[in-house]
C-alpha positions in Angstrom: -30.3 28.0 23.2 -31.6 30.0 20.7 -29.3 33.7 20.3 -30.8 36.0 18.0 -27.3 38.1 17.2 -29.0 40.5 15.1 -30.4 42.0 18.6 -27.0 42.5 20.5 -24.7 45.4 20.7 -21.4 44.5 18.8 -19.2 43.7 21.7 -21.8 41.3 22.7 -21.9 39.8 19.9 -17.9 39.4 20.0 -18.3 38.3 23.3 -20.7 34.9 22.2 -18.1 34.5 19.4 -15.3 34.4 21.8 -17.9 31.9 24.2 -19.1 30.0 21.7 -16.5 29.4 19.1 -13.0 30.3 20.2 -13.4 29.4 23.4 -14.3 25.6 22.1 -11.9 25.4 19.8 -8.6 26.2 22.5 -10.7 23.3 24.5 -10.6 20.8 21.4 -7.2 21.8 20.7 -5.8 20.7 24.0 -8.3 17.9 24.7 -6.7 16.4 21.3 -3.0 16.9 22.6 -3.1 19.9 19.5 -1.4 23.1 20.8 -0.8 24.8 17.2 -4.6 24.5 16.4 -6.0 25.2 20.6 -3.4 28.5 19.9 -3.9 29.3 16.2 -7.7 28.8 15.8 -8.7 28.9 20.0 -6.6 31.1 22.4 -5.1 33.3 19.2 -9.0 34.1 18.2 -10.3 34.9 21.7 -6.7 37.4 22.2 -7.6 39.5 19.2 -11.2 40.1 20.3 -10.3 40.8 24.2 -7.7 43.3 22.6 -10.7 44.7 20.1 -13.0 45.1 22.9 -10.5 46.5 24.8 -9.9 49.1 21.9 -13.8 49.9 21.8 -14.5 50.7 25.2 -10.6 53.0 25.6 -11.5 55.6 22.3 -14.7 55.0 21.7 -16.4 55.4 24.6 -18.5 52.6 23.8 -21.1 52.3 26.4 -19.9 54.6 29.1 -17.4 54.2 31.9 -19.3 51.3 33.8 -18.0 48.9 30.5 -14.3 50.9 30.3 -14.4 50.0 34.5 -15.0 45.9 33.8 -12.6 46.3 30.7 -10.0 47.2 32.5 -9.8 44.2 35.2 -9.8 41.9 32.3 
């Protein structure tokens, strides 16, 4: 699957990184008995964008209440 990034708001683009790459990398970590790399480089990773999303939609008002709604049941 082809994902032209250039075409996504920011948060979606966090959002694939977080899917794509940090998500893997907490599932390689543990599959390989590796906790300090699945937290460091995996679980870590996908913590600090939740939080940055997080801090988007609160003071930004990134894309209206309906994104500050889902936000806030993560």
């Amino acid at each position: 699957m082809d994902i032209d990034l250039e075409k996504l708001s920011y948060i979606d683009q966090v959002l694939v990184e977080m899917y794509m790459k940090h998500r893997m990398r907490t599932y390689q970590g543990f599959f390989h008995v590796n906790p300090d790399y699945a937290y460091w480089y995996g679980w870590n990773e996908m913590t600090k964008d939740l939080g940055e999303i997080k801090e988007l939609a609160r003071t930004k008002d990134y894309a209206g209440s309906a994104l500050r709604m889902q936000v806030d049941r993560l």
